[in-house]
PDB file as gemmi writes it, atoms N, CA and C in Angstrom:
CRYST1    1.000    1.000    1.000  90.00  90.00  90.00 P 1                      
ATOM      1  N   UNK A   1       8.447  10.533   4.386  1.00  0.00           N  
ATOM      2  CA  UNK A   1       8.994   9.240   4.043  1.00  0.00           C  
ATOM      3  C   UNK A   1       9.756   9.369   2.727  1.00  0.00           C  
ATOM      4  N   UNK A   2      10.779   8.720   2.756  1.00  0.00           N  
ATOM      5  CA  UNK A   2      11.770   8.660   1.161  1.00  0.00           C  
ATOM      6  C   UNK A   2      11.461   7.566   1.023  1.00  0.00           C  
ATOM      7  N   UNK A   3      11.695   7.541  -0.512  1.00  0.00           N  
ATOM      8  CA  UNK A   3      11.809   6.306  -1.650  1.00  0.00           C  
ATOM      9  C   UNK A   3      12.083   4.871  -0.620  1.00  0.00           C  
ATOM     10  N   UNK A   4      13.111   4.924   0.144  1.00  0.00           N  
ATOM     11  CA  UNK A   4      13.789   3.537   0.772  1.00  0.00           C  
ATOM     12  C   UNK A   4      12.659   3.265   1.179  1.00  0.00           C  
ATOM     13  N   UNK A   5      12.254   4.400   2.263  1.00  0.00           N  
ATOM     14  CA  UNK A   5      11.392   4.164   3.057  1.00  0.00           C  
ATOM     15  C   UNK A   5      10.111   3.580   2.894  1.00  0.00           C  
ATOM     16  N   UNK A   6       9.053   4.404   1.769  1.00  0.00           N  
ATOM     17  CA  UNK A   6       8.342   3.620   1.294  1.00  0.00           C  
ATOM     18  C   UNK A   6       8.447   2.225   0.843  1.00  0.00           C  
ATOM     19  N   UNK A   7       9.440   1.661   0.049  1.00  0.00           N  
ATOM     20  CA  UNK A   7       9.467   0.699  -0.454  1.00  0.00           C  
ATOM     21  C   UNK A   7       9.678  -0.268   0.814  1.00  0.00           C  
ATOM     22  N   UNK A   8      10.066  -0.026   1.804  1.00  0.00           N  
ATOM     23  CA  UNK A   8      10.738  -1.279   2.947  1.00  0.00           C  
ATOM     24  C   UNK A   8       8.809  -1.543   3.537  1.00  0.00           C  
ATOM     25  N   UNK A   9       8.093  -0.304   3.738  1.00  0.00           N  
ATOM     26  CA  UNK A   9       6.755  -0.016   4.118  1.00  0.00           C  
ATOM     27  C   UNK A   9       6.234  -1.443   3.319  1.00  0.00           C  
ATOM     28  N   UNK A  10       6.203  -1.520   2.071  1.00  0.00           N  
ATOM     29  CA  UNK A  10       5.524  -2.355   0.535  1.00  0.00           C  
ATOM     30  C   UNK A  10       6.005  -3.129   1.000  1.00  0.00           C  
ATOM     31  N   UNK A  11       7.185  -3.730   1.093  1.00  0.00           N  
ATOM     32  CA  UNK A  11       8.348  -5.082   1.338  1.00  0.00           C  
ATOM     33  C   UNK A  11       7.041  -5.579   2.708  1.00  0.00           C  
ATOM     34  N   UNK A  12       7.190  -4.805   3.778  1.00  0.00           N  
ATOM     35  CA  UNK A  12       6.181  -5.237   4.919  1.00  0.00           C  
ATOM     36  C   UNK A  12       5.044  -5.341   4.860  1.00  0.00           C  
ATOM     37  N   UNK A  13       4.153  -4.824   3.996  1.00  0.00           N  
ATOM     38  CA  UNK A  13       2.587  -4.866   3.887  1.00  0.00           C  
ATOM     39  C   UNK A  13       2.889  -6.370   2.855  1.00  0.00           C  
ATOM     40  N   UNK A  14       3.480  -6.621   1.800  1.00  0.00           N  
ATOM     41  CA  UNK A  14       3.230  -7.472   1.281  1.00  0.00           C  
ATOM     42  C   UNK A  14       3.480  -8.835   1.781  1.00  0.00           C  
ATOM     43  N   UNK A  15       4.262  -8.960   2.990  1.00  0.00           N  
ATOM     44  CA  UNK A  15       4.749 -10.022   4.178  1.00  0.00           C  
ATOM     45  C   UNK A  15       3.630 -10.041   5.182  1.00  0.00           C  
ATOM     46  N   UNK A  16       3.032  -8.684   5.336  1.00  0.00           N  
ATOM     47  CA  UNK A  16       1.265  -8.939   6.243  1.00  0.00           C  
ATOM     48  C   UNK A  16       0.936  -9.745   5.026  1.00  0.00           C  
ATOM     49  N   UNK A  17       0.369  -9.578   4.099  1.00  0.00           N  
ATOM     50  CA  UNK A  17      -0.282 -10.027   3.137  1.00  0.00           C  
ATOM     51  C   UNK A  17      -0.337 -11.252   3.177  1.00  0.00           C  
ATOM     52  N   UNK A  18       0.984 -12.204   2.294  1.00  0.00           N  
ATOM     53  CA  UNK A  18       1.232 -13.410   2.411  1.00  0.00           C  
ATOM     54  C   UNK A  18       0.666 -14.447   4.038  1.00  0.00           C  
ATOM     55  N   UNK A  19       1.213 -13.188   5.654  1.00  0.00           N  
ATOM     56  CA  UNK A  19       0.708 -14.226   6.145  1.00  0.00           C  
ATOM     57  C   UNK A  19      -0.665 -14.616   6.223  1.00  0.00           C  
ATOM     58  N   UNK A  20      -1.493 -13.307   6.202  1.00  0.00           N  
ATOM     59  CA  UNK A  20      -2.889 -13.068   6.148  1.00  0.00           C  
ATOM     60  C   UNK A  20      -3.589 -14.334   5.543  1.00  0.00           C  
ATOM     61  N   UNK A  21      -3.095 -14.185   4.386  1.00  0.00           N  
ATOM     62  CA  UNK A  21      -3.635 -15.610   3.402  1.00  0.00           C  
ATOM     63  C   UNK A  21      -3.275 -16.729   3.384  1.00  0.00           C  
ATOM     64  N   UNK A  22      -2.250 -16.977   4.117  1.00  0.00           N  
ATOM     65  CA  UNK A  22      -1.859 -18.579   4.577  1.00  0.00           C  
ATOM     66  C   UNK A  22      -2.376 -18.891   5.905  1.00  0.00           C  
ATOM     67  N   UNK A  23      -3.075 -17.870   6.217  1.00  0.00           N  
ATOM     68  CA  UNK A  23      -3.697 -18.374   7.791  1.00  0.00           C  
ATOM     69  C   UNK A  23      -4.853 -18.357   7.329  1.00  0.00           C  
ATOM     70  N   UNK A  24      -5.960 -17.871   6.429  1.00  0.00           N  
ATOM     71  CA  UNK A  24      -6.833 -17.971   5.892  1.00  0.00           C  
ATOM     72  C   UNK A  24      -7.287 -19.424   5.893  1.00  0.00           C  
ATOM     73  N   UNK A  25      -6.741 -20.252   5.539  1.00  0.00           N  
ATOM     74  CA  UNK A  25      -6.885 -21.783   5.305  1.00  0.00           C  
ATOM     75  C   UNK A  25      -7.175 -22.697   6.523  1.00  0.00           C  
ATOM     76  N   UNK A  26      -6.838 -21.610   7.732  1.00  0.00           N  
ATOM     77  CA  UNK A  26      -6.941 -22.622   8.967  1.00  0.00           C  
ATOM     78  C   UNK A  26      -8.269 -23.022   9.145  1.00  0.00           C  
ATOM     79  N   UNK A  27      -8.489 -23.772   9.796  1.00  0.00           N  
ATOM     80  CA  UNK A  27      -9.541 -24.073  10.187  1.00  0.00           C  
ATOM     81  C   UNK A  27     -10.548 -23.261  11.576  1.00  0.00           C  
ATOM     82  N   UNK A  28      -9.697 -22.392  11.972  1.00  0.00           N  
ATOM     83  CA  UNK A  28     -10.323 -22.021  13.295  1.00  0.00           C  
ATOM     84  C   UNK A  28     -10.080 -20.276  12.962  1.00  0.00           C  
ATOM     85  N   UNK A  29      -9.837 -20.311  11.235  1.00  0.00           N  
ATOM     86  CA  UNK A  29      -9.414 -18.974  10.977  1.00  0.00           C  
ATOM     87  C   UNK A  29     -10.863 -18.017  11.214  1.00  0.00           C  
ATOM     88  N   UNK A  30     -10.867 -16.933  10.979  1.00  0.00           N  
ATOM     89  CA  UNK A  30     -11.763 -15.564  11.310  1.00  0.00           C  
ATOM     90  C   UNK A  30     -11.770 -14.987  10.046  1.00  0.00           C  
ATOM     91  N   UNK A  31     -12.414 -16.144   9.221  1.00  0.00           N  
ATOM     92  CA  UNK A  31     -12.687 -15.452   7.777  1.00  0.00           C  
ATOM     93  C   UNK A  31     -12.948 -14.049   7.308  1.00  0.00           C  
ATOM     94  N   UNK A  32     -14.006 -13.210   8.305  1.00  0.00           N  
ATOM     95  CA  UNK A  32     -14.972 -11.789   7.785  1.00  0.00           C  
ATOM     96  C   UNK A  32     -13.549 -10.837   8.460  1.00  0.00           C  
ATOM     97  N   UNK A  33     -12.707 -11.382   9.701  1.00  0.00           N  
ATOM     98  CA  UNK A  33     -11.992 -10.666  10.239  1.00  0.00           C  
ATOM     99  C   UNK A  33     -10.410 -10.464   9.166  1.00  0.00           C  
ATOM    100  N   UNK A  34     -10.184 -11.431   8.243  1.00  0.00           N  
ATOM    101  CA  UNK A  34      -8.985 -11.613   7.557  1.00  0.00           C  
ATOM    102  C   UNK A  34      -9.246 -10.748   6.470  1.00  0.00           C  
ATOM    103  N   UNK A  35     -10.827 -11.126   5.844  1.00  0.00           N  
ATOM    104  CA  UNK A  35     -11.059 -10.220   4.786  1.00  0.00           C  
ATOM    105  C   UNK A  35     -11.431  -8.444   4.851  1.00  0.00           C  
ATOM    106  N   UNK A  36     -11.068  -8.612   6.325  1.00  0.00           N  
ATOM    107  CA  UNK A  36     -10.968  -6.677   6.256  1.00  0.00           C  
ATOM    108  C   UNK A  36      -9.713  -6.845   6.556  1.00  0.00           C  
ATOM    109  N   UNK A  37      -8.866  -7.430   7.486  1.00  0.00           N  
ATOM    110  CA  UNK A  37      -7.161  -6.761   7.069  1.00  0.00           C  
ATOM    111  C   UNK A  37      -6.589  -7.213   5.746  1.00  0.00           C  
ATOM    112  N   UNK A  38      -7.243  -7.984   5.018  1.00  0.00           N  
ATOM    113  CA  UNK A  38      -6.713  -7.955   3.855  1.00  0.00           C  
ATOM    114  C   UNK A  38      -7.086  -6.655   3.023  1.00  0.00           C  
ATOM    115  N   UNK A  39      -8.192  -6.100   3.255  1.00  0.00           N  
ATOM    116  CA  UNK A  39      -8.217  -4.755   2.455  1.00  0.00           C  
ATOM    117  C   UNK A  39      -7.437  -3.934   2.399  1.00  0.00           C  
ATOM    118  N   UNK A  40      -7.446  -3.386   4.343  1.00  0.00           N  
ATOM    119  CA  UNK A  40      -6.928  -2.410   4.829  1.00  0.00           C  
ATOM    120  C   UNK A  40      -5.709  -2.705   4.132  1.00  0.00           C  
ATOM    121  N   UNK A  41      -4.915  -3.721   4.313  1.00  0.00           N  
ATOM    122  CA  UNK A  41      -3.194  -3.727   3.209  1.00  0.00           C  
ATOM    123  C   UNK A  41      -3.320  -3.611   2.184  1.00  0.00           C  
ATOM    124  N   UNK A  42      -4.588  -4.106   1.212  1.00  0.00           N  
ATOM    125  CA  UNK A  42      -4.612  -3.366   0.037  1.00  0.00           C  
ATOM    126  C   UNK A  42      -4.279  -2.002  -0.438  1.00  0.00           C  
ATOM    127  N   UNK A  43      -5.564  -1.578   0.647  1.00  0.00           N  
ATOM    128  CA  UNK A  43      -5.464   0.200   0.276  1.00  0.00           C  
ATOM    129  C   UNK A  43      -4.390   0.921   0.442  1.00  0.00           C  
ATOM    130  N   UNK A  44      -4.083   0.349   2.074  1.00  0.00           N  
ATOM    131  CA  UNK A  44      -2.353   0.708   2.371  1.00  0.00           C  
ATOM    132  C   UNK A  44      -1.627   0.368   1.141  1.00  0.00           C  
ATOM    133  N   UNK A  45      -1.510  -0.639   0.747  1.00  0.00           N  
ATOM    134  CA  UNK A  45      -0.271  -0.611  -0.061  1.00  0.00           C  
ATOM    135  C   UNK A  45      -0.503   0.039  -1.531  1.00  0.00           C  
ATOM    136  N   UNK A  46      -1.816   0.368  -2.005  1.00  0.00           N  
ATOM    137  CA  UNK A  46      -2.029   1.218  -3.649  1.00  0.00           C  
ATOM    138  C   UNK A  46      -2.036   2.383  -2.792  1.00  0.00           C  
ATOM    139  N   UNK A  47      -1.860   2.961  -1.695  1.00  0.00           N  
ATOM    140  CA  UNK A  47      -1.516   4.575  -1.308  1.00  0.00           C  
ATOM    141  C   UNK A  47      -0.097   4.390  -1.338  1.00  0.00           C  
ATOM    142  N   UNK A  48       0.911   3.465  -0.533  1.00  0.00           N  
ATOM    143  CA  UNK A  48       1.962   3.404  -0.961  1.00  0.00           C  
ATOM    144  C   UNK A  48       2.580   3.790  -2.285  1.00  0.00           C  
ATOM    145  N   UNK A  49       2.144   2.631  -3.233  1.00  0.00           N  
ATOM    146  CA  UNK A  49       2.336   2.711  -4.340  1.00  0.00           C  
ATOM    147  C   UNK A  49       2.451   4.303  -5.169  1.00  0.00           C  
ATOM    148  N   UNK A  50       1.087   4.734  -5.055  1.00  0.00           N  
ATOM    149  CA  UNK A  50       0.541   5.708  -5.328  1.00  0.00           C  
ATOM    150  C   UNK A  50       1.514   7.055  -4.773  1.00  0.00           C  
ATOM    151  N   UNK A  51       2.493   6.988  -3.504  1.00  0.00           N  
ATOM    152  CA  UNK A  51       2.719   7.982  -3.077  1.00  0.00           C  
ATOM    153  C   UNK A  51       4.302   7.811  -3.542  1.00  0.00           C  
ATOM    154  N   UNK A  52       4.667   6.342  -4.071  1.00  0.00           N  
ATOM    155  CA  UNK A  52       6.335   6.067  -4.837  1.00  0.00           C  
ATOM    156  C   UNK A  52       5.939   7.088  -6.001  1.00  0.00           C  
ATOM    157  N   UNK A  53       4.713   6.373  -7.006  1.00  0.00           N  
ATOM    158  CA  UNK A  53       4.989   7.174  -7.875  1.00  0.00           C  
ATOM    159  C   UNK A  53       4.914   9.063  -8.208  1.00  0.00           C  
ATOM    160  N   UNK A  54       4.025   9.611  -7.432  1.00  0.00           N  
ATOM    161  CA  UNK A  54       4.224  10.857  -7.067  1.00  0.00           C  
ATOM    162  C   UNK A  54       5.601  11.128  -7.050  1.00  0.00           C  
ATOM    163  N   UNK A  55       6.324  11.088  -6.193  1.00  0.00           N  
ATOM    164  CA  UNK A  55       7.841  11.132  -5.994  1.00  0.00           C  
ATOM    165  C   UNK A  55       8.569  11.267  -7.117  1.00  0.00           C  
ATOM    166  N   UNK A  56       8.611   9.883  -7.824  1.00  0.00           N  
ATOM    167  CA  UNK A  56       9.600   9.836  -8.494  1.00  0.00           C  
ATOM    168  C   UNK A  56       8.457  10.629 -10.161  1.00  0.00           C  
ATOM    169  N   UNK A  57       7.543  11.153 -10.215  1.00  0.00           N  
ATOM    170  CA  UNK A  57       6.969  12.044 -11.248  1.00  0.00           C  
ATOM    171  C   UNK A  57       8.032  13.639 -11.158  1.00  0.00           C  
ATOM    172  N   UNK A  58       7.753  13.974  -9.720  1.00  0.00           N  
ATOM    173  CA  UNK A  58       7.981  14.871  -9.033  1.00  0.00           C  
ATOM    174  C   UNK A  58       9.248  15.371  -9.317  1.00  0.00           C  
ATOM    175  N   UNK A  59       9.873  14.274  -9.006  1.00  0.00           N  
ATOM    176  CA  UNK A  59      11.511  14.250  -9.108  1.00  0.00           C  
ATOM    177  C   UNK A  59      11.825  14.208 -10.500  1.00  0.00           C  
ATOM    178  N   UNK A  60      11.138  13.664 -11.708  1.00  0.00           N  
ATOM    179  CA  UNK A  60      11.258  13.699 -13.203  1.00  0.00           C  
ATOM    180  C   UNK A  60      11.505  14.851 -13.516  1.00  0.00           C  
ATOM    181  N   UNK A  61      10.226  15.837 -12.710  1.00  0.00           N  
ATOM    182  CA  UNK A  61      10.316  16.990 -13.617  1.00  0.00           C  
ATOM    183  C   UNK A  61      10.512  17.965 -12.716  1.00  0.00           C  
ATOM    184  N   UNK A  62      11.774  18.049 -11.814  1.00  0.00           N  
ATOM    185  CA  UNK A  62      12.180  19.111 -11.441  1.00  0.00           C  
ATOM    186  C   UNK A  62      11.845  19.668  -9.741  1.00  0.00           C  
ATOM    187  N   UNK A  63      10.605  19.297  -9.460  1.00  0.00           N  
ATOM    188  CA  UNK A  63      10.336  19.130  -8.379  1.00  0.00           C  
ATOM    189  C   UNK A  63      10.771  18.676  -7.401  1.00  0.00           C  
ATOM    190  N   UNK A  64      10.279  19.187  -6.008  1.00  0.00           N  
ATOM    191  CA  UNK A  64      10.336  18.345  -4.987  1.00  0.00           C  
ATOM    192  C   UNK A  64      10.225  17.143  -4.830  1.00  0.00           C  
ATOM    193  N   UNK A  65      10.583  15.857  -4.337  1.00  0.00           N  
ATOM    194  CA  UNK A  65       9.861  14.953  -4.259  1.00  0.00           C  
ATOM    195  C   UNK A  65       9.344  14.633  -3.052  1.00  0.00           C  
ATOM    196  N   UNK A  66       9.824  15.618  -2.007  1.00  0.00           N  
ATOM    197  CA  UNK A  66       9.137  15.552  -0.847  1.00  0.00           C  
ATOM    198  C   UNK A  66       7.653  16.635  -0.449  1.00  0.00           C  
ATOM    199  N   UNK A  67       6.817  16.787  -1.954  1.00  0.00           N  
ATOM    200  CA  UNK A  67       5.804  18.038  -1.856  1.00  0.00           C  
ATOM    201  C   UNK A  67       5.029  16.726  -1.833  1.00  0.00           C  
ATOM    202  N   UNK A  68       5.377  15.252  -2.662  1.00  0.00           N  
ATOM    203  CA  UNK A  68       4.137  14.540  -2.508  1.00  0.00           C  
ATOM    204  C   UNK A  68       3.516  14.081  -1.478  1.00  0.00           C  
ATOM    205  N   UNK A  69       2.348  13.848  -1.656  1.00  0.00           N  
ATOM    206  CA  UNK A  69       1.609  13.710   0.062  1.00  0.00           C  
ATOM    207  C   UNK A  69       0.728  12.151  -0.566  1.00  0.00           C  
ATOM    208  N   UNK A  70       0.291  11.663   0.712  1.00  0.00           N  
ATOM    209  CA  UNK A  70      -0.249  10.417   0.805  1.00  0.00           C  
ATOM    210  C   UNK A  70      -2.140  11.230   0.758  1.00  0.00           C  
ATOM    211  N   UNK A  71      -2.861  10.293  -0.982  1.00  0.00           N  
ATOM    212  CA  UNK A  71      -3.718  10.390  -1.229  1.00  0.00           C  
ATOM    213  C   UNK A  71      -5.165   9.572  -0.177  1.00  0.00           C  
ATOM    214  N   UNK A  72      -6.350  10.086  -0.006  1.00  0.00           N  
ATOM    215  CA  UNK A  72      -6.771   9.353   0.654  1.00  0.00           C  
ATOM    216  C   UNK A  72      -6.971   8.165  -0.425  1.00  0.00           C  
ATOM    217  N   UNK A  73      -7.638   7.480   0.455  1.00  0.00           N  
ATOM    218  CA  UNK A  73      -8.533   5.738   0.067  1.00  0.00           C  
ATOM    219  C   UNK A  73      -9.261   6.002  -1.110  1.00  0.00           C  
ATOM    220  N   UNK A  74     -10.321   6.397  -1.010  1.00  0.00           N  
ATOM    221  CA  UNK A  74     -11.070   6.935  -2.067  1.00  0.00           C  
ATOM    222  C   UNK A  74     -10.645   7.594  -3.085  1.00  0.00           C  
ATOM    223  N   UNK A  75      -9.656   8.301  -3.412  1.00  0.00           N  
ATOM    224  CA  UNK A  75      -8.851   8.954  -4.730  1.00  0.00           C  
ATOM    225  C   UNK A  75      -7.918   7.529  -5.046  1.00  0.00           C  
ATOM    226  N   UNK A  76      -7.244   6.991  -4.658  1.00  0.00           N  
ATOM    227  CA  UNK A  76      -5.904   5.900  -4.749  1.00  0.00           C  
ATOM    228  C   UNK A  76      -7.043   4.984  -5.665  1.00  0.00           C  
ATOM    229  N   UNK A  77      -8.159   4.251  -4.326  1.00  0.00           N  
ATOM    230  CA  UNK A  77      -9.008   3.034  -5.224  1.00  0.00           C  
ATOM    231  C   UNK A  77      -9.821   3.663  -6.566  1.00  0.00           C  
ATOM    232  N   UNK A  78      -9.936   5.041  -7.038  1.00  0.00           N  
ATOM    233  CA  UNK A  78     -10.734   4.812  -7.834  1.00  0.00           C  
ATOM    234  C   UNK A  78     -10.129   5.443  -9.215  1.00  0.00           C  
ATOM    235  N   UNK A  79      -8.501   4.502  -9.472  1.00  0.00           N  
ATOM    236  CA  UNK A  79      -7.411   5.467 -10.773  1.00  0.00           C  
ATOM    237  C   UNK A  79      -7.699   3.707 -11.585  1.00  0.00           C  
ATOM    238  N   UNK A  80      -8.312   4.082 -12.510  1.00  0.00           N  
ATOM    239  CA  UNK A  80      -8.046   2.999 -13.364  1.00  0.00           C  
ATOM    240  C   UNK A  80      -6.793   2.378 -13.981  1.00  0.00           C  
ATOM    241  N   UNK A  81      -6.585   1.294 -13.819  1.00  0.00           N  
ATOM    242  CA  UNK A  81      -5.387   0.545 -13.851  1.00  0.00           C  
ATOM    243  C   UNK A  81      -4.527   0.284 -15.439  1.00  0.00           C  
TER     244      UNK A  81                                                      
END                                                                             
């Protein structure tokens, strides 16, 4: 995936997102079911994140920017902010 690419990925997880949480409010919504795809786009999108900035590190200093690879779940959620 390139730079565009990722970012159009973010542009779309954050449009799951928004609807996720405006359907949240319904009344006939699937609360326990919203609050795991709301994760899953979380994590998706801080691996996203996580795999822009690789890239463009990569690309700072000379590198490839296509050596970066997509971190699991567990390395991404646990970089202090």
């Amino acid at each position: 995936m390139d730079d565009r690419e990722i970012l159009q990925r973010i542009h779309d997880l954050v449009a799951q997102e928004r609807s996720v949480r405006a359907d949240e409010g319904r009344p006939d919504a699937d609360r326990e079911a919203d609050h795991q795809e709301l994760q899953r786009i979380e994590q998706t999108l801080d691996q996203c994140w996580d795999l822009l900035r690789q890239r463009r590190a990569r690309r700072e200093f000379g590198e490839d920017a296509d050596g970066a690879e997509v971190r699991p779940e567990g390395v991404v959620e646990g970089y202090q902010q």
